[in-house]
CHARMM-style PDB file with segment names, atoms N, HN, CA, C and O in Angstrom:
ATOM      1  N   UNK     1     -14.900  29.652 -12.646  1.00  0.00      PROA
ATOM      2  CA  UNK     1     -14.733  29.806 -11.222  1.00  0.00      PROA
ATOM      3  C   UNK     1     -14.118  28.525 -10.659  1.00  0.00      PROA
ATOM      4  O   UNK     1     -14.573  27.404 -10.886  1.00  0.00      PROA
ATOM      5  N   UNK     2     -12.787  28.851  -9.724  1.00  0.00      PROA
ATOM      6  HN  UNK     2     -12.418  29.762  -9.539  1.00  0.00      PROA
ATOM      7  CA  UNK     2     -12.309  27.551  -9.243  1.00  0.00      PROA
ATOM      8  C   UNK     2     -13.306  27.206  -8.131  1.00  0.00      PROA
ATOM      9  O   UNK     2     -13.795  28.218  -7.628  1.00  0.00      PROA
ATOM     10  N   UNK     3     -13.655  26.267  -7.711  1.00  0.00      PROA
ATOM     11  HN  UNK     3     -13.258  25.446  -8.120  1.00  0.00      PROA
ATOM     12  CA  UNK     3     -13.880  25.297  -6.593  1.00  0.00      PROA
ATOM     13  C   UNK     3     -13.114  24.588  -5.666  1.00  0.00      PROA
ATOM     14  O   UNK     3     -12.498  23.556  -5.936  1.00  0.00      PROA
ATOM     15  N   UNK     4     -13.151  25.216  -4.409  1.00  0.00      PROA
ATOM     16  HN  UNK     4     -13.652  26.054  -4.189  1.00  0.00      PROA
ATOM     17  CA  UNK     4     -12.183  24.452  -3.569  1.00  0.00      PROA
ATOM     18  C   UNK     4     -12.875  23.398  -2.478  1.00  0.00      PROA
ATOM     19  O   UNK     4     -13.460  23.753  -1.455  1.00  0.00      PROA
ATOM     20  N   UNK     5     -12.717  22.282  -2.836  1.00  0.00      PROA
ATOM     21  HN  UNK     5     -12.242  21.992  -3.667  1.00  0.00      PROA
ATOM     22  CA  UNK     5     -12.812  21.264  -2.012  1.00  0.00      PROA
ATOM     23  C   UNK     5     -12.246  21.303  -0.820  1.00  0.00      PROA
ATOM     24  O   UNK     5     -11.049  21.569  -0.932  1.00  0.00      PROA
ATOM     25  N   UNK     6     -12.733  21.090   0.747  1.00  0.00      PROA
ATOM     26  HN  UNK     6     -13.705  20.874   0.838  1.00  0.00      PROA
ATOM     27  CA  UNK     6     -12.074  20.799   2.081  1.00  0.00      PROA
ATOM     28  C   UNK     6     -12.271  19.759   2.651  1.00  0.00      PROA
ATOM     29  O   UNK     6     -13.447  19.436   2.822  1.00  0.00      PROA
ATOM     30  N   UNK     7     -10.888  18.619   3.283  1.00  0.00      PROA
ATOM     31  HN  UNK     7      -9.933  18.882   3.144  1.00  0.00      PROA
ATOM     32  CA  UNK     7     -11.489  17.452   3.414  1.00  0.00      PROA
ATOM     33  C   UNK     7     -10.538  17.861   4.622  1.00  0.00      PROA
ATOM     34  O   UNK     7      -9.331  18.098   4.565  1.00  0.00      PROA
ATOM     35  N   UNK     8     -11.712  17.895   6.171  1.00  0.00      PROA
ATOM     36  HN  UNK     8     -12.693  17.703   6.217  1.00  0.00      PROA
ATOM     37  CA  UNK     8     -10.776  17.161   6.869  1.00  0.00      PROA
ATOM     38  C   UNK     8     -10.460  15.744   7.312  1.00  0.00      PROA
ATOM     39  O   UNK     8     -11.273  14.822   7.240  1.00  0.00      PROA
ATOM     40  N   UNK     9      -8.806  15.600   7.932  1.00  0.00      PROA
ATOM     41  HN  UNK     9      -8.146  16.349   7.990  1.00  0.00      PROA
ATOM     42  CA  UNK     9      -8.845  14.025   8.041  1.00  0.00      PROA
ATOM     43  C   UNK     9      -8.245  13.852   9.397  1.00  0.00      PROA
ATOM     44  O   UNK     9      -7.964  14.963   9.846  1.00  0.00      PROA
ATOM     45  N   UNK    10      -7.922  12.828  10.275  1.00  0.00      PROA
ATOM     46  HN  UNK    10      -8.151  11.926   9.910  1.00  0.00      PROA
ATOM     47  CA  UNK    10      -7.213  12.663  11.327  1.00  0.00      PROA
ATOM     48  C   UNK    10      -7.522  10.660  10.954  1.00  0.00      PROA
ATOM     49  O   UNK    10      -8.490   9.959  10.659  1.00  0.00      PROA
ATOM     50  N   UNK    11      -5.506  10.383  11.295  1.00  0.00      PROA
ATOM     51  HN  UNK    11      -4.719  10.952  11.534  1.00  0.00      PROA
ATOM     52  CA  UNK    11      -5.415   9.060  10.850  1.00  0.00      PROA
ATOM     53  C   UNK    11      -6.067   8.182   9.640  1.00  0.00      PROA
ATOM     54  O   UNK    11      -5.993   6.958   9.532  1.00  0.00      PROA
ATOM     55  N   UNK    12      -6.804   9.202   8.643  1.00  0.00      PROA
ATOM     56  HN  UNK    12      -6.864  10.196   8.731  1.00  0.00      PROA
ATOM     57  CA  UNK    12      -7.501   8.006   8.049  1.00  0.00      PROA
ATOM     58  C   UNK    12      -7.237   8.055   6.313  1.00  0.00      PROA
ATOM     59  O   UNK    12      -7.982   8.324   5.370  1.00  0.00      PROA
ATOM     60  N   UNK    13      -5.653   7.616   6.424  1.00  0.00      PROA
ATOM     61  HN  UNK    13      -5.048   7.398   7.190  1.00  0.00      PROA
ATOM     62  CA  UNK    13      -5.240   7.982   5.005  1.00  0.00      PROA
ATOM     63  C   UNK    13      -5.475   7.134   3.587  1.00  0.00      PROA
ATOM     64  O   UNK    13      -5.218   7.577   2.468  1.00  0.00      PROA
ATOM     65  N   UNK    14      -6.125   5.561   3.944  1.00  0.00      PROA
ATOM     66  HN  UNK    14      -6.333   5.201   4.853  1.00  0.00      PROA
ATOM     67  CA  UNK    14      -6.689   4.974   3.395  1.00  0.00      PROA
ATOM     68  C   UNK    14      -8.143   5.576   2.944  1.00  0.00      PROA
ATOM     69  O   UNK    14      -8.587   5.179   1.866  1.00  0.00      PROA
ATOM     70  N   UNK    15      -8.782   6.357   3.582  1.00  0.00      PROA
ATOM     71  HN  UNK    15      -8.421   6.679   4.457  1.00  0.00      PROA
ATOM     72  CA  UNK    15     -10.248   6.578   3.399  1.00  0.00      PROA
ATOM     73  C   UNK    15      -9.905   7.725   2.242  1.00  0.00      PROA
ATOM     74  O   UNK    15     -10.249   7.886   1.071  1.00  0.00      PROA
ATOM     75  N   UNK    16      -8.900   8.560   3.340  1.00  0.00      PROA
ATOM     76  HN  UNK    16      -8.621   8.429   4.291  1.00  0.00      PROA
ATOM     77  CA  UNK    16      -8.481   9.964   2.233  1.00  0.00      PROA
ATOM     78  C   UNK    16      -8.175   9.476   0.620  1.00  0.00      PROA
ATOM     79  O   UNK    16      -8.545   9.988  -0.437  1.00  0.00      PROA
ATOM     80  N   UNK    17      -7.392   8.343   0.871  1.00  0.00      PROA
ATOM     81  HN  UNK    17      -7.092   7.927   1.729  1.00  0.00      PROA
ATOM     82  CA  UNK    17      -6.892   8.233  -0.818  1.00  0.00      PROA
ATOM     83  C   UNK    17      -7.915   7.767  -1.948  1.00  0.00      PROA
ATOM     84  O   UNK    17      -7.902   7.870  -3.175  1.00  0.00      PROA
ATOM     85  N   UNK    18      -9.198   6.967  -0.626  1.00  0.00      PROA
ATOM     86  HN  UNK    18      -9.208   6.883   0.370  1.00  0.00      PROA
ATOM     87  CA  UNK    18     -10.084   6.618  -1.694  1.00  0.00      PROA
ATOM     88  C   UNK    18     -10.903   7.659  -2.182  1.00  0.00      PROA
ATOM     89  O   UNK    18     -11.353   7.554  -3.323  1.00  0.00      PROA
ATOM     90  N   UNK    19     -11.241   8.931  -1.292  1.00  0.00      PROA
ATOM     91  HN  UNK    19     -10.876   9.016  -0.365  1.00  0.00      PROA
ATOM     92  CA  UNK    19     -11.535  10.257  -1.741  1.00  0.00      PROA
ATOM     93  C   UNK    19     -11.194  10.689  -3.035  1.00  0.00      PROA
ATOM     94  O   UNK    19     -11.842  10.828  -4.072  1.00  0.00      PROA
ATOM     95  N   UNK    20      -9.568  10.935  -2.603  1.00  0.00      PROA
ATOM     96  HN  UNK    20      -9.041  10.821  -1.760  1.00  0.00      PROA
ATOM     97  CA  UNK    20      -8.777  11.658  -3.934  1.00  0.00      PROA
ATOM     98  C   UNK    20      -9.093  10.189  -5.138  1.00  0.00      PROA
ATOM     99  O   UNK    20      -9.565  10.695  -6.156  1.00  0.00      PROA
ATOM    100  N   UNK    21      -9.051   9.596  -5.204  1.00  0.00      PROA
ATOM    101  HN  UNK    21      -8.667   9.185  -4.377  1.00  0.00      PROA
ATOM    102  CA  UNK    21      -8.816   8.789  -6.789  1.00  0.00      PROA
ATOM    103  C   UNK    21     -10.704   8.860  -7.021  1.00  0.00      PROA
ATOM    104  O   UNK    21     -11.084   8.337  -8.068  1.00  0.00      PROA
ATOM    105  N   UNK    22     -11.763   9.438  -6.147  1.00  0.00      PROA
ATOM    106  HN  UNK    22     -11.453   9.863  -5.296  1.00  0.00      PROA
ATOM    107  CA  UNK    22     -12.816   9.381  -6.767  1.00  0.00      PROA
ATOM    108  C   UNK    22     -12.888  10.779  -7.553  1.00  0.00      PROA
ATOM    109  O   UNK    22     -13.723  10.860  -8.454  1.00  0.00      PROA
ATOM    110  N   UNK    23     -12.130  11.806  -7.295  1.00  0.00      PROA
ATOM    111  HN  UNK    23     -11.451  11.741  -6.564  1.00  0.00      PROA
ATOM    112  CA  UNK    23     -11.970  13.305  -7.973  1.00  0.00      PROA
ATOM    113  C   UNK    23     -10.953  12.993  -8.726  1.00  0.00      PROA
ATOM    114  O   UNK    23     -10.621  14.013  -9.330  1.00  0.00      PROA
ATOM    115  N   UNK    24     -10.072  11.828  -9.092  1.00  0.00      PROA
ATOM    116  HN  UNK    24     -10.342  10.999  -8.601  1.00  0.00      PROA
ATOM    117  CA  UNK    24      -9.496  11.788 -10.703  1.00  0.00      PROA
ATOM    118  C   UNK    24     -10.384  11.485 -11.251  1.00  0.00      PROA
ATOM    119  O   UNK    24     -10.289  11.780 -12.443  1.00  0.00      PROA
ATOM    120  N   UNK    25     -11.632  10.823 -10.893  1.00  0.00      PROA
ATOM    121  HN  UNK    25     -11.709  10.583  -9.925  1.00  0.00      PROA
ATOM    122  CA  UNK    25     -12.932  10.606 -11.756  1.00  0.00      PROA
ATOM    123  C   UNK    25     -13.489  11.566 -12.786  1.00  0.00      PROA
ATOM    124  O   UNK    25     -13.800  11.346 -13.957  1.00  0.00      PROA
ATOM    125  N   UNK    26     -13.547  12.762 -12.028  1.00  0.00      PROA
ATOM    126  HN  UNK    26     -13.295  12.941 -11.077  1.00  0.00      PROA
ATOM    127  CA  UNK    26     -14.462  13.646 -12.554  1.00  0.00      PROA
ATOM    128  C   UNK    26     -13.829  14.897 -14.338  1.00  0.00      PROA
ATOM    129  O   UNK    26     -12.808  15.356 -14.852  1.00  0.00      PROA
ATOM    130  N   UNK    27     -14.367  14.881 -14.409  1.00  0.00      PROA
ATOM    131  HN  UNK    27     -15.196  14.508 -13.992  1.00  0.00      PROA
ATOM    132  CA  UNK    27     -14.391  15.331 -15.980  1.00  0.00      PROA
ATOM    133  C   UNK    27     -14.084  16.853 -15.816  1.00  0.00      PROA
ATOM    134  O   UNK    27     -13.489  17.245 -16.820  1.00  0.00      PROA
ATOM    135  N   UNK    28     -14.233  17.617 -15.117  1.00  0.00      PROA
ATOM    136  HN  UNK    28     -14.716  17.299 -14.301  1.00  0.00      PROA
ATOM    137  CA  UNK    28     -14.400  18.661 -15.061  1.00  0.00      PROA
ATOM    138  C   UNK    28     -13.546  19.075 -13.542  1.00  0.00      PROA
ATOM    139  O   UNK    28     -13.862  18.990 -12.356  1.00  0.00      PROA
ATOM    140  N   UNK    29     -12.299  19.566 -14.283  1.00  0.00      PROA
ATOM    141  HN  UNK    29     -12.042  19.635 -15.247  1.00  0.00      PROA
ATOM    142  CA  UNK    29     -10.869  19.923 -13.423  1.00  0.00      PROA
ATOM    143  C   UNK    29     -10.687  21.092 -12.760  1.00  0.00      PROA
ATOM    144  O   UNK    29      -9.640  21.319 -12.153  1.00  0.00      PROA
ATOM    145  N   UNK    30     -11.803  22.042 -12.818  1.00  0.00      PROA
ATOM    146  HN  UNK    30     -12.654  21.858 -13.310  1.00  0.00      PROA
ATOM    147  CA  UNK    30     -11.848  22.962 -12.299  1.00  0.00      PROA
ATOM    148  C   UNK    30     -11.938  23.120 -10.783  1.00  0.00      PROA
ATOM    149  O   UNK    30     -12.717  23.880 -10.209  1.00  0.00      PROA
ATOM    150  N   UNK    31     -11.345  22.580 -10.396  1.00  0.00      PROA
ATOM    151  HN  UNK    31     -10.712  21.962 -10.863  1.00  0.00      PROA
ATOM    152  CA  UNK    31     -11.073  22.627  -8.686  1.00  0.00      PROA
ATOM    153  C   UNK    31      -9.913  22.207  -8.216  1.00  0.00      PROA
ATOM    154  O   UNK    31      -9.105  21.687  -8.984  1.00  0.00      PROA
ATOM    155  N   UNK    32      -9.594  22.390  -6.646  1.00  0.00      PROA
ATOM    156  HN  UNK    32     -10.251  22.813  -6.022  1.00  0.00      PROA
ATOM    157  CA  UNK    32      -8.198  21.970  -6.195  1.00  0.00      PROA
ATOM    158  C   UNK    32      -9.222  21.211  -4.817  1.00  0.00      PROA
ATOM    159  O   UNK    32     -10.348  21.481  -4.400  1.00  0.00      PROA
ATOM    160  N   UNK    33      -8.313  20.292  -4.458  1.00  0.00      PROA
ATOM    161  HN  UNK    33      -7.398  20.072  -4.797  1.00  0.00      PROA
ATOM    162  CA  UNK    33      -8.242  19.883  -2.883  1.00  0.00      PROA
ATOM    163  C   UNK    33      -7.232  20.696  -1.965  1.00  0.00      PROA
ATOM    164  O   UNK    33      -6.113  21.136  -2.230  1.00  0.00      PROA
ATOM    165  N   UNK    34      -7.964  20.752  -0.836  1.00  0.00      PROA
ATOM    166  HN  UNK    34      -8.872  20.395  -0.621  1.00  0.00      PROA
ATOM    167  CA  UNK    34      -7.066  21.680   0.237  1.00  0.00      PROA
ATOM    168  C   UNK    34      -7.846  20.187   1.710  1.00  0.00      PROA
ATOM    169  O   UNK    34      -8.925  19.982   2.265  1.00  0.00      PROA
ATOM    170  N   UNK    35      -6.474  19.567   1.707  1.00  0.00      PROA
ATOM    171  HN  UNK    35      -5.597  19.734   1.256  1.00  0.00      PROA
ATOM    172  CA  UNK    35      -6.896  18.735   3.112  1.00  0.00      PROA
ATOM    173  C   UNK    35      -5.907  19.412   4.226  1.00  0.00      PROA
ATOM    174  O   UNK    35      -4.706  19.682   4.275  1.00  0.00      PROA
ATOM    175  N   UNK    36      -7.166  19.562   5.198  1.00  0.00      PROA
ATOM    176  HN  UNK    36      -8.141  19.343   5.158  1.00  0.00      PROA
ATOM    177  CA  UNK    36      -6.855  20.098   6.310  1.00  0.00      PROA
ATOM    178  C   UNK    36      -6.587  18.477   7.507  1.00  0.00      PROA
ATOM    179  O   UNK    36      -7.430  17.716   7.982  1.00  0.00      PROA
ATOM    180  N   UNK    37      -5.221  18.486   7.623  1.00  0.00      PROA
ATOM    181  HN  UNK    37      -4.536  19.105   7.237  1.00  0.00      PROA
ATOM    182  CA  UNK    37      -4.837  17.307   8.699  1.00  0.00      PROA
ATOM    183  C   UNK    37      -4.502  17.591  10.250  1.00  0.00      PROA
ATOM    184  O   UNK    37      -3.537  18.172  10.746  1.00  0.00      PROA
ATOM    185  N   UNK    38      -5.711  16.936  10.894  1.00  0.00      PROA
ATOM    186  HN  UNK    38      -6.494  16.464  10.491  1.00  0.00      PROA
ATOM    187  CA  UNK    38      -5.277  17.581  12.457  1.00  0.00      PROA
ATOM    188  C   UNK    38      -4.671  16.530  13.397  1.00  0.00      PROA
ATOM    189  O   UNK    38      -5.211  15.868  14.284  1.00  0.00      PROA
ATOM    190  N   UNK    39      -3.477  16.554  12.990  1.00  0.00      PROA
ATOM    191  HN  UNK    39      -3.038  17.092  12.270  1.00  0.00      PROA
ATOM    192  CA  UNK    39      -2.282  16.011  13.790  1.00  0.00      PROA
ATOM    193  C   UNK    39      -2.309  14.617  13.848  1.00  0.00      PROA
ATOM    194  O   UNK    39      -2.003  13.960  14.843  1.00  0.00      PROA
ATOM    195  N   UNK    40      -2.803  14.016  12.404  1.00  0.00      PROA
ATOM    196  HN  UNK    40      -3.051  14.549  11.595  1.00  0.00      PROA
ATOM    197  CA  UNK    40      -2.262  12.382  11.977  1.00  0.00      PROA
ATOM    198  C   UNK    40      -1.084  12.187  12.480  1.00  0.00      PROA
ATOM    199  O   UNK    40      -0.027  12.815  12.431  1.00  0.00      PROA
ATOM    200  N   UNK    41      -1.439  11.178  12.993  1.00  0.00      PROA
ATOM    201  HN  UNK    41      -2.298  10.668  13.032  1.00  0.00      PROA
ATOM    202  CA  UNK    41       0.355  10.163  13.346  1.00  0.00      PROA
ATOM    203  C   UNK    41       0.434   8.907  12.577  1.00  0.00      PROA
ATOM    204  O   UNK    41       1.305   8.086  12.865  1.00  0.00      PROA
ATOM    205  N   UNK    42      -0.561   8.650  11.448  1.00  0.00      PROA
ATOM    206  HN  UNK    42      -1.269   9.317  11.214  1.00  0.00      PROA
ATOM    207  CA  UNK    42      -0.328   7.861  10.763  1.00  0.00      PROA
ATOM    208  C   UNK    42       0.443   8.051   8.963  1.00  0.00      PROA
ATOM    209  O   UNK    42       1.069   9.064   8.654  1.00  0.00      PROA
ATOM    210  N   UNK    43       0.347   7.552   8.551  1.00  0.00      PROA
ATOM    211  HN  UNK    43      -0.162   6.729   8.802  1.00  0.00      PROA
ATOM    212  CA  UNK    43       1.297   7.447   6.392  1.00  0.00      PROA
ATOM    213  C   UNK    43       0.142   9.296   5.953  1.00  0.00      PROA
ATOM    214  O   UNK    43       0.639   9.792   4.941  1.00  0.00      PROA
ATOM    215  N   UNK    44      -0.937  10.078   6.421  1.00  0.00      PROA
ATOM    216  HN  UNK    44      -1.341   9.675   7.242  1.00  0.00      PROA
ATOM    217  CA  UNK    44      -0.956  10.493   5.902  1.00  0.00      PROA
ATOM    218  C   UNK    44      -0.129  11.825   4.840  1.00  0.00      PROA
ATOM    219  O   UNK    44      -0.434  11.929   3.652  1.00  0.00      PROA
ATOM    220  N   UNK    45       0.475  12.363   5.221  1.00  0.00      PROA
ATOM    221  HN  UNK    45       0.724  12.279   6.186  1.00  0.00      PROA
ATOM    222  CA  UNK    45       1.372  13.459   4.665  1.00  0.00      PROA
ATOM    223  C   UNK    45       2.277  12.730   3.784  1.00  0.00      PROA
ATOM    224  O   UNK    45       2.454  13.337   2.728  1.00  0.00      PROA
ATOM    225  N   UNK    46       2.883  11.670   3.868  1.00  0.00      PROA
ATOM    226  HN  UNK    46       2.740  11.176   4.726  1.00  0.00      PROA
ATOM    227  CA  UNK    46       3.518  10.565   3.056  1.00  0.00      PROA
ATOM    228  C   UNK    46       2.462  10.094   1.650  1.00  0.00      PROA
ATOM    229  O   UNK    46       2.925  10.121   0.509  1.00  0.00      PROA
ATOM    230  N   UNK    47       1.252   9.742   1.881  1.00  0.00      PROA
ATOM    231  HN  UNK    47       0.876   9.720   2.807  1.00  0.00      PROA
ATOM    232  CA  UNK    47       1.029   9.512   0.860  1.00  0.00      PROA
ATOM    233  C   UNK    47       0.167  10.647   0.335  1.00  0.00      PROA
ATOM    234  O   UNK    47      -0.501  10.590  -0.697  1.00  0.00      PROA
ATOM    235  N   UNK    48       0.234  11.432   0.959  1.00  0.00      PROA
ATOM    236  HN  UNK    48       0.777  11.477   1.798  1.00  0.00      PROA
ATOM    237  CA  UNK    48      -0.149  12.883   0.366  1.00  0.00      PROA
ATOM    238  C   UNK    48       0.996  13.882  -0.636  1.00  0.00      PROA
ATOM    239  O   UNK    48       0.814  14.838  -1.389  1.00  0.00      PROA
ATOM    240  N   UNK    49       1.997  13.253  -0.283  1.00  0.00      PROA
ATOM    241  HN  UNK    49       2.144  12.476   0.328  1.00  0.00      PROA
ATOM    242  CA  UNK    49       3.465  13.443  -0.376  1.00  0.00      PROA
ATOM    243  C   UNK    49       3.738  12.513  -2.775  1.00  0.00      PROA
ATOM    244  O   UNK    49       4.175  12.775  -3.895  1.00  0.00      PROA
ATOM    245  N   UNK    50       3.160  11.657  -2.091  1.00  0.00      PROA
ATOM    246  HN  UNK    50       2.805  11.444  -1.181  1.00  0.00      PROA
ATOM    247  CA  UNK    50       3.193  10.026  -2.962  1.00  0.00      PROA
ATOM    248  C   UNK    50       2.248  10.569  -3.820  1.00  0.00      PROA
ATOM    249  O   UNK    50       2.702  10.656  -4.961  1.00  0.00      PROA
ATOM    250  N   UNK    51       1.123  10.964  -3.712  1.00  0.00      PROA
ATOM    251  HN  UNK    51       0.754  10.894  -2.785  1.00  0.00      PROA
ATOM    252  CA  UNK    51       0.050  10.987  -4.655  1.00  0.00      PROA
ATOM    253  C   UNK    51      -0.179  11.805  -6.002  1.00  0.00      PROA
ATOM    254  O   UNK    51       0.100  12.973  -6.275  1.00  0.00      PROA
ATOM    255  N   UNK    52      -0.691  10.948  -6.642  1.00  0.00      PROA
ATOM    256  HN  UNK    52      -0.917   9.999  -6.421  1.00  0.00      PROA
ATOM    257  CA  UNK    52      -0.319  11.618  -8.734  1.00  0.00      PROA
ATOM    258  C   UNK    52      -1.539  11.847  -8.794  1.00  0.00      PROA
ATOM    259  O   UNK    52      -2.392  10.978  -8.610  1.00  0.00      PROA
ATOM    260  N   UNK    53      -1.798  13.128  -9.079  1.00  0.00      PROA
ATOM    261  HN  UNK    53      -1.105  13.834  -9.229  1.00  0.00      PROA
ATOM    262  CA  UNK    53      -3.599  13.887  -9.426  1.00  0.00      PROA
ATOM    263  C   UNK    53      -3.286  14.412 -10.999  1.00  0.00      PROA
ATOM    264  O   UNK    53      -2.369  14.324 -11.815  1.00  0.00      PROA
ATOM    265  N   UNK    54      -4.472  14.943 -10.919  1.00  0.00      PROA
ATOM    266  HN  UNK    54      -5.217  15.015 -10.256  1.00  0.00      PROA
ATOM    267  CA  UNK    54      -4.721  16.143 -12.604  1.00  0.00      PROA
ATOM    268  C   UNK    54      -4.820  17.184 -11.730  1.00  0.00      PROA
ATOM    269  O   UNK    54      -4.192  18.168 -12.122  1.00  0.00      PROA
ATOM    270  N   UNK    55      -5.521  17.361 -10.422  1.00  0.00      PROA
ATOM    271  HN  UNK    55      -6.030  16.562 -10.104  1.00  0.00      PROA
ATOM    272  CA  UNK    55      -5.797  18.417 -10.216  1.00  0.00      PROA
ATOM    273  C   UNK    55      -5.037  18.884  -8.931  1.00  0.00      PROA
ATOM    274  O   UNK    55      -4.315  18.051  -8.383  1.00  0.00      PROA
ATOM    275  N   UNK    56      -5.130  20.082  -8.426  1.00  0.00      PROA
ATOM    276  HN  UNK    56      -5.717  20.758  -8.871  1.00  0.00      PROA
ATOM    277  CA  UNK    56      -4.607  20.508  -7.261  1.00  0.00      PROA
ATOM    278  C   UNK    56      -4.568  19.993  -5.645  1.00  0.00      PROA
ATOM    279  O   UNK    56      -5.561  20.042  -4.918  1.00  0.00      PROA
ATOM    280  N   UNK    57      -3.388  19.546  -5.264  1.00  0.00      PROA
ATOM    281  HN  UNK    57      -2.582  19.506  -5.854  1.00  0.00      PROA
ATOM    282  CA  UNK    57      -3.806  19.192  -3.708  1.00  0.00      PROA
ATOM    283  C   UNK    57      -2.909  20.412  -2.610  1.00  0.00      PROA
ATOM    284  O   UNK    57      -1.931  20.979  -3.097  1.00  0.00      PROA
ATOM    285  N   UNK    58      -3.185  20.622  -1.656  1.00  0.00      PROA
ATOM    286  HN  UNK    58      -3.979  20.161  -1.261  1.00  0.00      PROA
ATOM    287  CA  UNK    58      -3.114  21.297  -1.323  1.00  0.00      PROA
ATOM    288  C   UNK    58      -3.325  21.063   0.151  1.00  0.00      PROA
ATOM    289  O   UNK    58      -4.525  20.984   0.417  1.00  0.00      PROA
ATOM    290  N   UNK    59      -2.149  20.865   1.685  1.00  0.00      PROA
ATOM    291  HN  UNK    59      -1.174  20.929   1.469  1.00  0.00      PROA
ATOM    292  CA  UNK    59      -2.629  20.034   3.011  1.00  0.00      PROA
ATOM    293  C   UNK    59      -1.809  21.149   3.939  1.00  0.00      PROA
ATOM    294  O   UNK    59      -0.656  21.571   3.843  1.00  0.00      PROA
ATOM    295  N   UNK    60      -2.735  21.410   4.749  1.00  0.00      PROA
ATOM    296  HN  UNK    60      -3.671  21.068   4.827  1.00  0.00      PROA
ATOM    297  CA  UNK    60      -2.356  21.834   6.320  1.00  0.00      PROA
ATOM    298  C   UNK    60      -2.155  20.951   7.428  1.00  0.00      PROA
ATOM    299  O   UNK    60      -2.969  20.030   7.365  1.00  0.00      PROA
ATOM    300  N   UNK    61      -1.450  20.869   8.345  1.00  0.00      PROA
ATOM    301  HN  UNK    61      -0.788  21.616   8.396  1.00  0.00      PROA
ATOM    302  CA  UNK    61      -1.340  20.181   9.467  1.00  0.00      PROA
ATOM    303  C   UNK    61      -1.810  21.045  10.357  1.00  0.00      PROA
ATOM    304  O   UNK    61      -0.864  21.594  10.921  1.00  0.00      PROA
ATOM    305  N   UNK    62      -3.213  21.552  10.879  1.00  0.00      PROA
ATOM    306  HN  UNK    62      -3.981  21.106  10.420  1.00  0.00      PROA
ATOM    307  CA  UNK    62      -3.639  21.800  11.908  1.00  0.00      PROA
ATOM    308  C   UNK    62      -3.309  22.008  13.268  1.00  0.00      PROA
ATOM    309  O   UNK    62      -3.743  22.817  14.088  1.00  0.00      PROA
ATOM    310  N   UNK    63      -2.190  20.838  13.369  1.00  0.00      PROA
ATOM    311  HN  UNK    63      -1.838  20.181  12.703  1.00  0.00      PROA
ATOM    312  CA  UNK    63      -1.574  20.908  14.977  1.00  0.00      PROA
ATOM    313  C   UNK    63      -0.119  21.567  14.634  1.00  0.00      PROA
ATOM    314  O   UNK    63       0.737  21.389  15.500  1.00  0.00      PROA
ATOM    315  N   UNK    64       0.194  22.173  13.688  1.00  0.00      PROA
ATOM    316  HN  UNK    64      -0.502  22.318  12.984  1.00  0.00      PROA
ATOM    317  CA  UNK    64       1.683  21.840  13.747  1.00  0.00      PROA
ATOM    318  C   UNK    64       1.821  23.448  14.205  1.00  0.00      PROA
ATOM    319  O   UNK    64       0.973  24.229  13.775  1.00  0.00      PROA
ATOM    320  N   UNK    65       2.882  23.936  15.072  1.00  0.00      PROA
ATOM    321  HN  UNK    65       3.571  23.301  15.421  1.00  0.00      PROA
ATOM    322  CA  UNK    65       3.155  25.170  15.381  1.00  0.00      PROA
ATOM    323  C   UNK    65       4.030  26.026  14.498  1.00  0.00      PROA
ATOM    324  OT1 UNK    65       4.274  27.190  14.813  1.00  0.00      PROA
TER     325      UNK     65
END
């Protein structure tokens, strides 16, 4: 069974990345990330953009029409 992780974030793409590199931690790959972003105006989608996983990421922009 997959597992889907939901992280929401607004501006805080430093916190987010330390998130994601604690789930390259884990041993057991059976899940994806799905970050839900509500209308960052900061690097997040960029380094969401940037970022090297094992496992699935997966981002909404919340505000975007």
């Amino acid at each position: 069974m997959l597992l889907s992780v939901i992280i929401a974030t607004y501006n805080r793409s430093s916190v987010l990345k330390q998130s994601l590199d604690c789930f390259q931690e884990q041993t057991n790959r059976n899940f994806e990330v799905i970050v839900a972003i509500d209308g960052s105006t900061d690097d997040t989608v960029e380094m969401l953009r940037d970022y090297k996983s094992d496992f699935d990421i997966r981002w909404v922009d919340t505000c975007e029409t």
